[in-house]
Rosetta silent file (secondary structure, phi, psi, omega in degrees, C-alpha in Angstrom):
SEQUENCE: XXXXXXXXXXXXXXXXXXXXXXXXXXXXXXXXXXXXXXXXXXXXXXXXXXXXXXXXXXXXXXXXXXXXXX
SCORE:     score description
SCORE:     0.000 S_00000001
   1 L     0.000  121.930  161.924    1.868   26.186   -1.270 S_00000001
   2 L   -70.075  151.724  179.817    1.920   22.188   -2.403 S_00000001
   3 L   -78.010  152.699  171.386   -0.614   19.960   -1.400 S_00000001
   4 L  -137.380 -130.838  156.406    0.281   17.375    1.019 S_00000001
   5 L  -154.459  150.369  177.602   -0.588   15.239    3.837 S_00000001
   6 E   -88.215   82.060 -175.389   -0.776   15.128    7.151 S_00000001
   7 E  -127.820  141.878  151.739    0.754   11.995    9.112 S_00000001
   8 E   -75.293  117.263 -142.877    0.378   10.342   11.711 S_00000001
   9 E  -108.081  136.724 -152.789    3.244    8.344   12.964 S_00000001
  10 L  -156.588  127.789  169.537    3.174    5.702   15.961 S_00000001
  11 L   -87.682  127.891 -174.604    4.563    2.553   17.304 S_00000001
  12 L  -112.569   50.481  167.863    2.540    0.040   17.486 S_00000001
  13 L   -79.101  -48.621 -176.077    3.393   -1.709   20.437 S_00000001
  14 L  -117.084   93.609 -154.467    2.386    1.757   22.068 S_00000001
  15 L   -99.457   -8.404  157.876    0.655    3.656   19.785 S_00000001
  16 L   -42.702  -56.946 -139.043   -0.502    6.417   22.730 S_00000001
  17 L   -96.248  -19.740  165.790    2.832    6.818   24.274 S_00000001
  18 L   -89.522   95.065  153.769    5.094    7.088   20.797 S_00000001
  19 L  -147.707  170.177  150.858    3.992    9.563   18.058 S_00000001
  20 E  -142.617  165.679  165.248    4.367   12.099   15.773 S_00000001
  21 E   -98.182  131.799 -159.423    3.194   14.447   13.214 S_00000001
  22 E  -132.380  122.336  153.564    4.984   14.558    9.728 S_00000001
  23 E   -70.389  130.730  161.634    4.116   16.518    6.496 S_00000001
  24 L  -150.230  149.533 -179.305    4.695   14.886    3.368 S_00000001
  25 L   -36.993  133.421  154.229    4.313   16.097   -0.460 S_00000001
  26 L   -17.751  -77.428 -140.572    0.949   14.179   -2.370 S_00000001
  27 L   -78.518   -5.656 -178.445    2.987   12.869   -4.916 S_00000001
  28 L   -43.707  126.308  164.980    5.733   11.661   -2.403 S_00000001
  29 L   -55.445 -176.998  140.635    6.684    7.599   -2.746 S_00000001
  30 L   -38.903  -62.562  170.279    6.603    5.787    0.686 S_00000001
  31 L    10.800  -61.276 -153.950   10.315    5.577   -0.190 S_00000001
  32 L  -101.785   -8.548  149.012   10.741    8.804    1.257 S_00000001
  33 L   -81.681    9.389 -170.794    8.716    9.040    4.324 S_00000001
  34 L  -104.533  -33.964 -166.837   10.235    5.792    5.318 S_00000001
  35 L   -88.925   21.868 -164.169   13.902    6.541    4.983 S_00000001
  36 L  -113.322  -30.001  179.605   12.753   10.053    6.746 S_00000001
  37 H   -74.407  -60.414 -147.936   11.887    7.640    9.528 S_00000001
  38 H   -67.671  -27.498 -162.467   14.744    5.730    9.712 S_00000001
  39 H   -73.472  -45.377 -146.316   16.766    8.935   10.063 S_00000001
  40 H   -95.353  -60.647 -165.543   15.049   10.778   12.344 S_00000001
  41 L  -122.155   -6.259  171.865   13.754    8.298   15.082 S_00000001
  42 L  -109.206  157.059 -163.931   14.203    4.529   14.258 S_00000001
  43 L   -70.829  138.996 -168.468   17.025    1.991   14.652 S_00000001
  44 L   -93.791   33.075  161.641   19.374    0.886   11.736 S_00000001
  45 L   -93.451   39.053 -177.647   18.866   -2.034   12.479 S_00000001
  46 L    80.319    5.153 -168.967   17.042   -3.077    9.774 S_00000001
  47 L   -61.562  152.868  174.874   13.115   -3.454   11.269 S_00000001
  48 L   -71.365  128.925  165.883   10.437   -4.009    9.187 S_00000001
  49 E  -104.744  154.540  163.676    7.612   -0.379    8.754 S_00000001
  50 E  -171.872  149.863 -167.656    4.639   -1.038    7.574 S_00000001
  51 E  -128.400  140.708  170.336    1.974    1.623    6.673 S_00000001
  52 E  -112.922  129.902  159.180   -1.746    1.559    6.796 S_00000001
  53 E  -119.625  110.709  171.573   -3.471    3.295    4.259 S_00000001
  54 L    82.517 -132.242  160.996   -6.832    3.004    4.413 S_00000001
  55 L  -104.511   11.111 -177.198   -7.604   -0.961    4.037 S_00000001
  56 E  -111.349  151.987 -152.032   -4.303   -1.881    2.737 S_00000001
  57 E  -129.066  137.244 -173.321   -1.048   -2.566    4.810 S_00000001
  58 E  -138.893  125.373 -169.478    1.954   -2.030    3.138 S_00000001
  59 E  -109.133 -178.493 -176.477    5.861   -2.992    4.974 S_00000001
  60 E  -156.290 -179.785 -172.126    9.137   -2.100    3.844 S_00000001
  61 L    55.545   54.777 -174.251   12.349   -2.884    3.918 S_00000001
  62 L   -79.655  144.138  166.164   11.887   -6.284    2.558 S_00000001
  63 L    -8.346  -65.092 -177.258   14.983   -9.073    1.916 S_00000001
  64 L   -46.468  -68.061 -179.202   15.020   -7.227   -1.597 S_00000001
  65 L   123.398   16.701 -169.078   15.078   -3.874   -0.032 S_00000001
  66 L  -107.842  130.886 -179.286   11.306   -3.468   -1.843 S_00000001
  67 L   -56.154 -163.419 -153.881    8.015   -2.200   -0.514 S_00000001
  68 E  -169.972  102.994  163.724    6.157   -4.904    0.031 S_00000001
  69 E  -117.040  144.947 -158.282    2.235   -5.018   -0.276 S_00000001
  70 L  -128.857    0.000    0.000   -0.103   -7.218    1.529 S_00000001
């Protein structure tokens, strides 16, 4: 068994009423839980994600097409 993580995924207009639970590998980019998103439950239209780790907030899908840390 690989190590992973456990996350929790939410919109956060409503972050009660919207979630899920997602496994993803340690060594896993962003990359690839975000286009895992896009797939499964969000619109193609192009919205901005952005992930909290900790104290740092990190979006995606930038003009470039780049993460994007703030």
């Amino acid at each position: 068994m690989s190590e992973g993580y456990l996350v929790r995924v939410s919109s956060a207009e409503q972050p009660g009423m919207y979630w899920m639970f997602v496994t993803i590998p340690i060594d896993a980019p962003l990359k690839l839980l975000d286009d895992f998103l896009r797939e499964t439950w969000l619109e193609c239209c192009g919205h901005l994600s952005e992930f909290v780790i900790g104290s740092r907030t990190i979006f995606s899908r930038t003009e470039s097409g780049i993460l994007a840390r703030q």
